[in-house]
C-alpha positions in Angstrom: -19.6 31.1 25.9 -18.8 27.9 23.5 -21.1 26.0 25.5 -23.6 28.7 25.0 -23.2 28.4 21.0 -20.3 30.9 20.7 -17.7 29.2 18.8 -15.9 31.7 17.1 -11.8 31.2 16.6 -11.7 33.8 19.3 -13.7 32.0 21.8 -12.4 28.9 20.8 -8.7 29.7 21.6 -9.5 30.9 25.0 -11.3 28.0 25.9 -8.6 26.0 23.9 -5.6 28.2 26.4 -7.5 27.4 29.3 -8.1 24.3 29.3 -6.1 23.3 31.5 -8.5 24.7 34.4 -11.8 23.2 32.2 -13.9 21.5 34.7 -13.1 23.4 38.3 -16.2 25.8 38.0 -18.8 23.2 36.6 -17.2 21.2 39.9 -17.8 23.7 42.1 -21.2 24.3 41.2 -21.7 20.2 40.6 -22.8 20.1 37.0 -22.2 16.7 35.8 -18.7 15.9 33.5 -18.9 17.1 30.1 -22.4 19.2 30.9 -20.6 22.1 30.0 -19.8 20.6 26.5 -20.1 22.4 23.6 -20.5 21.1 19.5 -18.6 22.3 17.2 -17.9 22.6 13.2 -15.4 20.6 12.4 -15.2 22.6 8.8 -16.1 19.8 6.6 -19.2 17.6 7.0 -18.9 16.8 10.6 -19.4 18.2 14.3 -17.9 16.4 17.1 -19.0 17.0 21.0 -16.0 18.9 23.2 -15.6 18.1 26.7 -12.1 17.8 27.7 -9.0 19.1 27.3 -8.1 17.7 24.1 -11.4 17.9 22.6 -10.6 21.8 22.9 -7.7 21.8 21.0 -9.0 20.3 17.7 -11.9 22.2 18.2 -9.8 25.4 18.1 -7.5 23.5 15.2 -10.9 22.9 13.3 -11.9 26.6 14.0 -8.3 28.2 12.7 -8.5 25.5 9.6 -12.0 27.1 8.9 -10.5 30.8 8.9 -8.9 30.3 6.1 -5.1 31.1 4.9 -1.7 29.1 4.9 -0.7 30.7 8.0 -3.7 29.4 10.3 -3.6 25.8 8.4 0.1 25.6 9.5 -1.1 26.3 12.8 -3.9 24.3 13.2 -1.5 21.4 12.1 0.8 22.0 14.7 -1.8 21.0 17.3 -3.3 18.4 15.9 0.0 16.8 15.8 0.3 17.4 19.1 -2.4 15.8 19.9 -2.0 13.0 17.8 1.8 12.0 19.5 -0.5 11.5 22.5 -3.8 10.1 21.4 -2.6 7.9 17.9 -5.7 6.5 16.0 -7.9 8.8 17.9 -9.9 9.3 14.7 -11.3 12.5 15.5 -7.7 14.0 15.8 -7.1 12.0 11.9 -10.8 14.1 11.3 -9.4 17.4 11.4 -6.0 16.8 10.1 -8.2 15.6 7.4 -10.2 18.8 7.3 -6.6 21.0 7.3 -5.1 19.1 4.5 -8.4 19.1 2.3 -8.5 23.1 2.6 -4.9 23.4 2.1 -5.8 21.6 -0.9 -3.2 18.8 -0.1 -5.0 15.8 -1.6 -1.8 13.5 -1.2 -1.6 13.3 2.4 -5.8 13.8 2.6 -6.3 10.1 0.7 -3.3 9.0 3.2 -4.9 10.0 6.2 -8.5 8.4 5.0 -7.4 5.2 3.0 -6.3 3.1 6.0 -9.9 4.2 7.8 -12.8 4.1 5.0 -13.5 0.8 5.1 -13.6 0.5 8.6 -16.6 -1.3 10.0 -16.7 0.3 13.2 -17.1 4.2 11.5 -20.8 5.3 12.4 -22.3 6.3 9.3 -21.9 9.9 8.8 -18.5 9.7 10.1 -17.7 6.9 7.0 -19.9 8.9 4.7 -18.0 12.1 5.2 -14.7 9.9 4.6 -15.7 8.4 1.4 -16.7 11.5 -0.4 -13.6 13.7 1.1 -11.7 10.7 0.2 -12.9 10.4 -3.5 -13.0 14.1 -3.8 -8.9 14.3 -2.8 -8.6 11.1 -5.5 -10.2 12.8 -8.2 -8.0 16.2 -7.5 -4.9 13.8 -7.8 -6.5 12.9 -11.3 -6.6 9.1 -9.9 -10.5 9.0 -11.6 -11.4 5.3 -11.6 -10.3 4.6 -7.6 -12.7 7.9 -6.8 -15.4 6.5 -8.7 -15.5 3.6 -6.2 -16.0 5.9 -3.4 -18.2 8.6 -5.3 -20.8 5.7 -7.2 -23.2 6.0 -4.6 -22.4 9.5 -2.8 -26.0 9.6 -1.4 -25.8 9.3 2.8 -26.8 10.8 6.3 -24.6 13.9 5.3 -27.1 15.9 2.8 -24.0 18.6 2.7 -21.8 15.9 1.8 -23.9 13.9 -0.6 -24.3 17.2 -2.5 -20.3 17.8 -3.1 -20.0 13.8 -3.9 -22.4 14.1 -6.7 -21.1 17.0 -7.9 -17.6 15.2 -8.0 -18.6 12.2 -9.2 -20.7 13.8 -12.3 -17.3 15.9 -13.1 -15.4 12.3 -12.6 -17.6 10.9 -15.0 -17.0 14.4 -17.2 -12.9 13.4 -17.0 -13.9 9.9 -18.4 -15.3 11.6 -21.5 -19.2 10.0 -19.9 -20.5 13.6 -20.8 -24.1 11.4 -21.2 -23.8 10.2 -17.7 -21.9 13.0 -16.1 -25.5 15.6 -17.5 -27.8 13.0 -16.1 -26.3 13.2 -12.7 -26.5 17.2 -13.0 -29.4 17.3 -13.6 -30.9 15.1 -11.6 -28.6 17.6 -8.5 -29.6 20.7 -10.3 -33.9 19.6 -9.6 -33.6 19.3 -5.8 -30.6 22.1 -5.6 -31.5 25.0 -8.2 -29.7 27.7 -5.4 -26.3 25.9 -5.9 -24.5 27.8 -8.3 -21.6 25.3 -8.8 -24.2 22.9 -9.8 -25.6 25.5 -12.4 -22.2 26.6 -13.6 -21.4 22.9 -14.6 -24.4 21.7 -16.5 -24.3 24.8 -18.5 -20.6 24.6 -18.9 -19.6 21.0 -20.4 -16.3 22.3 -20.2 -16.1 23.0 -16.3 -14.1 20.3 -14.6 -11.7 19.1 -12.1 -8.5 20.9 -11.6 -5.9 17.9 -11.1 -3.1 18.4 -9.5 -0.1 15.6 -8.1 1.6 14.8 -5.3 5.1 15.9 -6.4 3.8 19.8 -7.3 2.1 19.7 -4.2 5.4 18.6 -2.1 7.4 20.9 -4.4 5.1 24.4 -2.7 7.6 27.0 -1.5 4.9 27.4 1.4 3.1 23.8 2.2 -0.5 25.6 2.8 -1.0 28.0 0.3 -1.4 26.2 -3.0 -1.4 29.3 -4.8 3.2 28.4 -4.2 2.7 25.2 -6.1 4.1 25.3 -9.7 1.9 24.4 -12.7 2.5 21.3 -14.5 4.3 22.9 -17.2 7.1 24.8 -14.8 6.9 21.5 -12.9 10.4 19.7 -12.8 11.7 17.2 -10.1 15.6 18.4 -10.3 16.9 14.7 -8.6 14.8 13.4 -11.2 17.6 12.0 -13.9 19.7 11.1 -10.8 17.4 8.8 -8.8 16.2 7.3 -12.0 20.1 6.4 -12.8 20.6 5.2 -9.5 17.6 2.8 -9.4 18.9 1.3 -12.6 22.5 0.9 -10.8 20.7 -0.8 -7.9 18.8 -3.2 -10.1 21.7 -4.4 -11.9 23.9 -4.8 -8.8 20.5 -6.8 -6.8 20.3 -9.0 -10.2 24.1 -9.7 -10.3 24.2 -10.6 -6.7 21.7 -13.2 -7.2 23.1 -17.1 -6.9 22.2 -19.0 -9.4 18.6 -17.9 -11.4 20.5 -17.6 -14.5 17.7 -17.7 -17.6 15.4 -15.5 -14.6 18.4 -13.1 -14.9 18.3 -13.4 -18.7 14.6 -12.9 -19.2 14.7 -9.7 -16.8 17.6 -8.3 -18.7 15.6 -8.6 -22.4 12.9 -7.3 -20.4 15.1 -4.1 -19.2 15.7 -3.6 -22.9 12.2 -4.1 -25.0 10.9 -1.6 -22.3 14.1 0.8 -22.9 13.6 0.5 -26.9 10.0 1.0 -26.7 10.2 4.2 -24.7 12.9 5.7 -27.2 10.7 4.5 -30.1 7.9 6.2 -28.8 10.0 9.3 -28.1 10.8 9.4 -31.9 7.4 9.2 -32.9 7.6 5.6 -34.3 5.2 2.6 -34.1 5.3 0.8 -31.0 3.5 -2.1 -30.5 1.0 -2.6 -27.7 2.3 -4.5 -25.1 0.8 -5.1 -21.7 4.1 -4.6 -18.8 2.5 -7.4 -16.6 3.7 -10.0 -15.7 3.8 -14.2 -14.5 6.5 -15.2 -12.1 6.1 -18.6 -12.3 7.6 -21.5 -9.5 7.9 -22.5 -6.0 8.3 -20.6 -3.1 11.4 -19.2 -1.6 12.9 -19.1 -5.5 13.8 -15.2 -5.6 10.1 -14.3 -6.8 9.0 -11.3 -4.5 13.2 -10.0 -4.9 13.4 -9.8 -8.2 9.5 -8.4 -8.8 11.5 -5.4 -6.5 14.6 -5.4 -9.1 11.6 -5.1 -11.5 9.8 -2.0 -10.3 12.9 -0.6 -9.9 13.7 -1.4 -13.6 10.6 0.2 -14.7 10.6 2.9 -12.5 14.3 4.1 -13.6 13.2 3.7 -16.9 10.3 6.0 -16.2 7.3 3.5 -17.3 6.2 4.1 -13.3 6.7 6.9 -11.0 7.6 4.5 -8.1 9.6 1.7 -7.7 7.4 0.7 -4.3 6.2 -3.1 -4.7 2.8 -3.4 -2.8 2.6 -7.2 -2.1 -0.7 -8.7 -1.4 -2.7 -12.6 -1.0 -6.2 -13.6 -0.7 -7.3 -12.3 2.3 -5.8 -8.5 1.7 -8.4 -8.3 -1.4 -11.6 -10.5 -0.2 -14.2 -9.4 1.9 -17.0 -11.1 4.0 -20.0 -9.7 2.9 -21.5 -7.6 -0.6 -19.7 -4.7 -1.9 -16.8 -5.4 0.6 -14.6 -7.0 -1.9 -14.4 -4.2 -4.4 -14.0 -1.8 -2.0 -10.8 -3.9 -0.6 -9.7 -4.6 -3.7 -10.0 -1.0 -4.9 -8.3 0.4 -1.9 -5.1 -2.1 -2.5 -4.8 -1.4 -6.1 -5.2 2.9 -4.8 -2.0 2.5 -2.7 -0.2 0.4 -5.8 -1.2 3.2 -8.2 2.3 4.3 -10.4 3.7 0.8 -8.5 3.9 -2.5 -8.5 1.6 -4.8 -7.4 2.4 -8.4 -6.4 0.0 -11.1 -6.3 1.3 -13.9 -4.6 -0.6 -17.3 -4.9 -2.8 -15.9 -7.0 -5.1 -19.2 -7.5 -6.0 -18.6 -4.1 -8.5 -16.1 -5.5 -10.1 -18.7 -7.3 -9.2 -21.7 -5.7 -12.8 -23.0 -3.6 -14.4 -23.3 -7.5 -17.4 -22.2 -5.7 -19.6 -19.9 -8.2 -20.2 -17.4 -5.7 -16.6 -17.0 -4.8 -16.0 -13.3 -4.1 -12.5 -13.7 -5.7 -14.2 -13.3 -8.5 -15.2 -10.1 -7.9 -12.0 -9.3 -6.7 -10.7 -10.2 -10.1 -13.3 -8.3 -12.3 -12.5 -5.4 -10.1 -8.7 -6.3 -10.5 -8.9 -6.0 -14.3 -11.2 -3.2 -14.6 -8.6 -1.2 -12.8 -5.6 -2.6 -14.6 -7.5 -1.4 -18.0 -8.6 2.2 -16.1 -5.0 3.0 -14.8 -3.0 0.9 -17.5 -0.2 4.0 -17.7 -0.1 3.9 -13.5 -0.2 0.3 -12.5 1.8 -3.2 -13.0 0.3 -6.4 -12.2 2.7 -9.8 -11.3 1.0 -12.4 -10.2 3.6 -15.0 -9.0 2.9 -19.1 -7.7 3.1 -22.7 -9.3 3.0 -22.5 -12.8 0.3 -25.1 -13.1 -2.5 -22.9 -10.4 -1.2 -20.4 -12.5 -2.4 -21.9 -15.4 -6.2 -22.3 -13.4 -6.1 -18.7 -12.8 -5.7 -17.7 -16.2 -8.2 -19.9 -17.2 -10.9 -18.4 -14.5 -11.6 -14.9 -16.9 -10.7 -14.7 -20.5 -9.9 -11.2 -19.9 -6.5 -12.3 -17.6 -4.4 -14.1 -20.5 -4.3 -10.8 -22.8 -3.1 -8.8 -19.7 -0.4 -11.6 -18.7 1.6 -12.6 -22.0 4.6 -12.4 -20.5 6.3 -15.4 -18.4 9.1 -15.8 -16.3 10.1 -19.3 -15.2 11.5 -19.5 -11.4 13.3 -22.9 -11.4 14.3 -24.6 -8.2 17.0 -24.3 -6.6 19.7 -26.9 -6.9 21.0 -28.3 -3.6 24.7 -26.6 -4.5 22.9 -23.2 -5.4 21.2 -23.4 -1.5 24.4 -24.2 0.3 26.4 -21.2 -1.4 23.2 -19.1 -0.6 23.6 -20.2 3.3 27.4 -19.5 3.4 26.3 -15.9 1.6 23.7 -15.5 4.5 25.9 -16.3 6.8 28.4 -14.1 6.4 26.4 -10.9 5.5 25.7 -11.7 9.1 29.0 -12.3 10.7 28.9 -15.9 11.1 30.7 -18.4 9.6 29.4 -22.2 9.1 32.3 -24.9 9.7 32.9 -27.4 6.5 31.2 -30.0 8.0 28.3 -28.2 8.4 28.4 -27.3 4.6 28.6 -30.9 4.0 26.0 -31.6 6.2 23.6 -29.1 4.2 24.0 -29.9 0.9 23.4 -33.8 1.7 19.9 -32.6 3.5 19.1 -30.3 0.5 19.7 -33.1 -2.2 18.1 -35.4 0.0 14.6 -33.0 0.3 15.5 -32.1 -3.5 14.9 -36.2 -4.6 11.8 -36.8 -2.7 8.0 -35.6 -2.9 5.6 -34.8 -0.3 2.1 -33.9 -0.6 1.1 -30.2 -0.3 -2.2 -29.1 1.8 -4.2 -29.7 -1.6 -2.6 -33.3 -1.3 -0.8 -32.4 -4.9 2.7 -34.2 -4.6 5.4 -31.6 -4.4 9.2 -31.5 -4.7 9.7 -31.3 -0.7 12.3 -28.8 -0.8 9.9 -26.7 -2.4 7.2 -27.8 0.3 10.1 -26.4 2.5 10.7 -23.0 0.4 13.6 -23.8 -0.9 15.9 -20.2 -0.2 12.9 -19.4 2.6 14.3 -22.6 3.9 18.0 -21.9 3.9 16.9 -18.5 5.5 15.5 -20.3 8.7 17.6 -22.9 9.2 21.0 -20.0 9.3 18.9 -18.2 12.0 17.8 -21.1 13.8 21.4 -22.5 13.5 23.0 -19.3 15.2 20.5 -19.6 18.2 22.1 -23.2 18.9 25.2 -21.4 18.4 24.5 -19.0 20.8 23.2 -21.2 23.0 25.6 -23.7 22.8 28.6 -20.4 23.8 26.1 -19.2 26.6 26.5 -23.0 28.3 30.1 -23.6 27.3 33.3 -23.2 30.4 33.4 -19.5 29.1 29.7 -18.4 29.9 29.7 -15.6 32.1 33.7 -14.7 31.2 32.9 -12.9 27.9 36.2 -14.6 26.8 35.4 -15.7 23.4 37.1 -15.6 20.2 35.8 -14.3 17.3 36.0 -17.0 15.3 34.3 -18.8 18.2 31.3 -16.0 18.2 30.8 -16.2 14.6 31.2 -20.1 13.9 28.3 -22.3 13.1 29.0 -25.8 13.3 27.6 -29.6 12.2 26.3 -30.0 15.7 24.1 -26.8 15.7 23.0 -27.2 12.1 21.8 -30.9 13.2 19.9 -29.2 16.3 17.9 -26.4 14.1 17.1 -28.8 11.1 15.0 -31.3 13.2 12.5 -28.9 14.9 12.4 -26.6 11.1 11.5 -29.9 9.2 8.8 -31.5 11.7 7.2 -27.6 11.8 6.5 -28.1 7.8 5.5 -31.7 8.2 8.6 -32.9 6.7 11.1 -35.9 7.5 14.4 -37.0 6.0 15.8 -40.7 5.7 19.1 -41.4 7.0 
């Protein structure tokens, strides 16, 4: 019968039952495989072919979804689950999990399912049509306008259905951004080749019909998960563990910052950061001036000097203090925001900064954006899109770009829009060779082992030694060569590499085999083993030391 055209929930969840039998009578009267295939709606833009096992499932999922009501959602998401433990990244599976969600109304985990996918090059085209517009549709319901502009600008595709709802959403987008000129144009424009849509009417009569926004945390906070009509408003709306987690993210920052060897003025500056944020918030609170201040900011210095640590001590900071909803830290180079070819750029870049959003996002080596010179860089783009967002979402995202101060310095220089954003600084000095041996022995014993005196020695001859000499970075720009090295990156590598000569050392010793070992035996790292992983770690960098 679904073969035939029937494919009514009914039908489909006989076929879906019996599938385990689906294929003995088109055997046994020798119809080719998948002859008695059937299409069906997904529910939302798309139709996928069914000719196996699976295949039937989501199409009975698909067909439950488009019933309607929390109680067949919940369902339909129970096999599709199922099915994708057994099939992951079988994207038609993703599809109608997609298509459940968006009916449920439960835009969160809609743009989660979509944003790893969108920009996928190997999507056919109606497939990655249908993903943009359900993806910039679920962004806009999350009130998250800007990021589904990018996917809603051009909402025209192979999908007439789904061009339709994208234009509609994007001239209500624009409504949101107060573009009421723009938003009319596009209605109108929809309104000439779609008089019948009612929607469409109701809008560009009604300057005052919009999006309904909802977030993530009223849509988790449902007393059933698929019926949104259980989600409280935003005004009974109150995360209860709120106060508490806030407290405890400050705890955790302070005890992280404390813990930290050596970095005193970075521990300084972070603090008096900590506190102009903490005063501004109860200034505003009291209804008195604040000033405008930009929370970005520079971590400038080597490698391996704390930088990506304490940018998490700092979204936790300004998460507890309730300047971000999230203390995640979203940490990207070069190559996670450039594309290869027109467009792609600011749809990777936009993507990034969409998972960042109410984060923290860290820009390490940021020159690299910039640093061929060429004209035609698409770092550029990547930065124009960068800084649009960062003025767009200014109350939802924080920017730190980290390196050498000097690149730094270049980068700034690239867009005079980038040194009003960045005012602040924070200086990452190198570590001194003392600082890296006490950071080795804290390593170490976090980790059960335990390096012998000599060793010790041994280290902090090596680090002064790398700490008094220069070697030429890949630009060829002369560099302190424990900072070539990466300095507590460094220290990092040569403890692990030093308990596999350890442990290689025991495995080859009289006791191998016998287990008989002492502890102190097991967790001791001596000068020998130190010598034997510091050879191989400082040829891998390009590095030598003089006797």
């Amino acid at each position: 019968m679904a073969a035939s055209g029937d494919t009514s929930v009914r039908v489909l969840e006989a076929v879906s039952r019996t599938s385990g039998t689906a294929g003995v009578l088109q055997r046994h009267v020798e119809l080719k495989s998948g002859a008695l295939g059937f299409l069906y709606d997904t529910g939302l833009y798309l139709r996928f072919r069914a000719t196996e096992p699976d295949d039937f499932h989501l199409a009975y999922a698909a067909a439950l979804a488009s019933a309607g009501g929390p109680a067949e959602y919940g369902k339909a998401h129970q096999i599709v689950s199922a099915i994708s433990q057994r099939r992951p990244g079988w994207r038609e599976a993703r599809w109608v999990s997609v298509v459940i969600n968006y009916r449920a109304e439960r835009w969160s985990d809609v743009v989660k399912l979509l944003t790893p996918i969108v920009n996928d090059a190997n999507l056919d085209e109606a497939f990655s049509h249908a993903a943009k517009i359900a993806l910039g549709t679920a962004l806009a319901r999350l009130g998250m306008f800007a990021p589904a502009l990018s996917y809603l600008e051009e909402p025209e595709g192979p999908v007439p259905v789904a061009a339709v709802d994208g234009a509609l959403a994007k001239a209500l987008v624009l409504r949101a951004h107060v573009d009421e000129e723009s938003a009319a144009e596009v209605l109108q424009d929809l309104y000439a080749a779609h008089p019948e849509n009612e929607q469409i009417e109701h809008a560009l009569s009604d300057t005052s019909f919009g999006i309904v926004t909802t977030t993530a945390g009223r849509i988790e906070a449902r007393t059933d998960p698929w019926d949104p009509a259980t989600e409280p408003t935003a005004e009974d709306f109150i995360d209860p563990a709120a106060h508490e987690r806030k407290a405890t993210l400050l705890h955790e920052a302070e005890r992280q910052l404390a813990e930290f060897i050596g970095l005193e003025e970075v521990k300084n500056q972070v603090s008096r950061l900590k506190s102009s944020v903490a005063m501004e918030l109860v200034r505003k609170q009291r209804g008195l001036a604040v000033a405008q201040r930009t929370h970005h900011l520079i971590f400038a210095g080597p490698p391996g000097t704390g930088k990506t640590t304490i940018a998490r001590v700092v979204a936790k900071i300004y998460c507890g203090l309730g300047l971000l909803k999230r203390e995640n830290i979203r940490e990207v180079h070069r190559a996670d925001l450039i594309g290869q070819h027109i467009g792609e750029t600011e749809a990777k870049t936009n993507a990034i900064i969409d998972s960042a959003l109410d984060g923290v996002l860290f820009l390490d080596e940021a020159y690299a954006l910039v640093a061929t010179g060429a004209k035609n860089d698409f770092g550029l783009v990547a930065i124009d899109t960068l800084l649009a967002r960062m003025e767009n979402d200014r109350d939802r995202l924080v920017v730190i770009i980290a390196g050498y101060r000097a690149d730094l310095d270049k980068f700034l220089d690239t867009n005079e829009g980038l040194r009003s954003r960045f005012t602040r600084s924070i200086e990452f000095p190198s570590y001194t060779s003392h600082e890296l041996v006490e950071i080795a022995h804290k390593m170490a014993e976090q980790r059960d082992s335990l390096f012998e005196e000599a060793a010790l020695e041994d280290l902090e001859k090596l680090f002064a030694k790398l700490a008094s000499s220069t070697t030429p970075d890949s630009n060829g720009i002369a560099r302190r060569s424990l900072d070539i090295a990466g300095n507590g990156r460094f220290v990092r590598n040569i403890v692990e590499r030093s308990e596999e000569e350890r442990e290689f050392r025991l495995d080859h010793s009289e006791h191998a085999g016998t287990g008989e070992f002492t502890d102190e035996e097991l967790m001791t790292i001596t000068a020998q083993d130190v010598a034997r992983s510091v050879d191989p770690l400082l040829r891998g960098l390009g590095l030598s030391v003089s006797a």
